[in-house]
C-alpha positions as a Python dict, from the first residue, in 0.01 Angstrom:
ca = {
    (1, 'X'): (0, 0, 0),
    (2, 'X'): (98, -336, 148),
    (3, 'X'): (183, -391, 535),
    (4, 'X'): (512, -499, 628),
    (5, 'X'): (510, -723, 931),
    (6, 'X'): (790, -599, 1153),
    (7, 'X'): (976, -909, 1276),
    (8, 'X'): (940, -895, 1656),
    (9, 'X'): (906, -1129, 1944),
    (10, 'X'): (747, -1164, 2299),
    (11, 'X'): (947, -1245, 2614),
    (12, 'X'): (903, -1328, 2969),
    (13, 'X'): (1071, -1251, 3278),
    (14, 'X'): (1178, -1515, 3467),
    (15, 'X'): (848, -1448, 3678),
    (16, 'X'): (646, -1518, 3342),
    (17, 'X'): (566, -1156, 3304),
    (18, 'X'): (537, -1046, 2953),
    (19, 'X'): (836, -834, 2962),
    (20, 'X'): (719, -669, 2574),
    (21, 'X'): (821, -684, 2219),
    (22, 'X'): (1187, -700, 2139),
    (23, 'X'): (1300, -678, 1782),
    (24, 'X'): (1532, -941, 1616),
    (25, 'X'): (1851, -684, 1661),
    (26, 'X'): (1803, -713, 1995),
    (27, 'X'): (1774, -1111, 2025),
    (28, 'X'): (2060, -1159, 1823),
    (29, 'X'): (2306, -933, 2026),
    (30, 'X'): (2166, -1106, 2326),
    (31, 'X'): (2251, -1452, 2186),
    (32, 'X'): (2599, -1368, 2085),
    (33, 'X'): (2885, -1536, 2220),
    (34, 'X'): (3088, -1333, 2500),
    (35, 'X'): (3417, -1227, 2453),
    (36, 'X'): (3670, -1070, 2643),
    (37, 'X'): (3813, -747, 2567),
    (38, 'X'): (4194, -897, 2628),
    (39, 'X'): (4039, -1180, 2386),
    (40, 'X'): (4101, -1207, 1978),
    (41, 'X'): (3731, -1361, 1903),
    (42, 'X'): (3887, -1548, 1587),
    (43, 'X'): (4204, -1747, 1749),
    (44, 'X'): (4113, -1668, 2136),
    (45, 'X'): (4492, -1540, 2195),
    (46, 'X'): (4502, -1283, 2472),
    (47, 'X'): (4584, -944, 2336),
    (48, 'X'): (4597, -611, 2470),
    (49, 'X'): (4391, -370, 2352),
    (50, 'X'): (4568, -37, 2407),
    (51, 'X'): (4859, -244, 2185),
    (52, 'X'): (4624, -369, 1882),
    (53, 'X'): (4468, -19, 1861),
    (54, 'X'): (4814, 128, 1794),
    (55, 'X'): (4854, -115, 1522),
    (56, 'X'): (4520, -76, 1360),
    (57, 'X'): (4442, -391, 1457),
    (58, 'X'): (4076, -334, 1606),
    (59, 'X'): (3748, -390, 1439),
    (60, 'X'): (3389, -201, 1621),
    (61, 'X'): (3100, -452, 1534),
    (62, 'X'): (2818, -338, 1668),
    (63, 'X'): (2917, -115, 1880),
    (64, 'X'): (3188, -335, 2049),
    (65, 'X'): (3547, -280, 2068),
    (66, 'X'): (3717, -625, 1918),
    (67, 'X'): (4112, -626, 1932),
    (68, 'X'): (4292, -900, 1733),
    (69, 'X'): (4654, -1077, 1793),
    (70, 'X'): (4721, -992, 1396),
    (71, 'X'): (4659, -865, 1049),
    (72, 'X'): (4497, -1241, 941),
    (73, 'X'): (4272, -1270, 1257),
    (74, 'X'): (4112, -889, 1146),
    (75, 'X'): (4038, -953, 830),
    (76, 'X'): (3900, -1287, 876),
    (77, 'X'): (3623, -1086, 1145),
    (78, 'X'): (3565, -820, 874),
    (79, 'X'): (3499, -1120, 674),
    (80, 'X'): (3227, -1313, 895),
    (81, 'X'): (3163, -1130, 1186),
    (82, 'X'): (2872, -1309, 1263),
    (83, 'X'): (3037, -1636, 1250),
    (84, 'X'): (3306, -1532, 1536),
    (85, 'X'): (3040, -1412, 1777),
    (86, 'X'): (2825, -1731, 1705),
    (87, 'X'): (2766, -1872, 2049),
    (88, 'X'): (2854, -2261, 1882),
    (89, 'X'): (3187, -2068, 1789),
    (90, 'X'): (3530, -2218, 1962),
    (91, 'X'): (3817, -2003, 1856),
    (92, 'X'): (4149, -2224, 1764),
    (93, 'X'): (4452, -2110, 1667),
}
């Protein structure tokens, strides 16, 4: 039976200690772009979380909570999630 190479990588503390393998889930949450938890990651309106998530309009990616300013912002996320979180991303209304 063939091998499967896992797709991994090495890093380095800032000290240049090999700080072990990390797999390419990890690297890609770690290079996605921030966003606060008042902030819709599509338009970058402030929102308020407690008031999307009575509306249904919150989306969990990943484990993260994202709360959006409308119906059209939501399902453009569902949509392209990756895309929104890009760190290149500049939300605009």
């Amino acid at each position: 039976m063939p091998r499967v190479a896992r797709e991994t990588a090495h890093h380095h503390s800032p000290t240049g200690e090999d700080a072990g393998e990390v797999d390419s889930k990890e690297i890609q949450m770690s290079e996605r772009r921030q966003v606060a938890p008042t902030e819709d990651p599509v338009c970058g309106m402030t929102v308020k979380p407690d008031e999307a998530r009575a509306k249904g309009l919150t989306e969990t990616f990943d484990g993260t909570e994202y709360s959006f300013c409308g119906k059209g912002c939501l399902l453009e996320f569902r949509d392209a999630p990756d895309t929104y979180l890009d760190p290149a991303y500049a939300p605009s209304m």
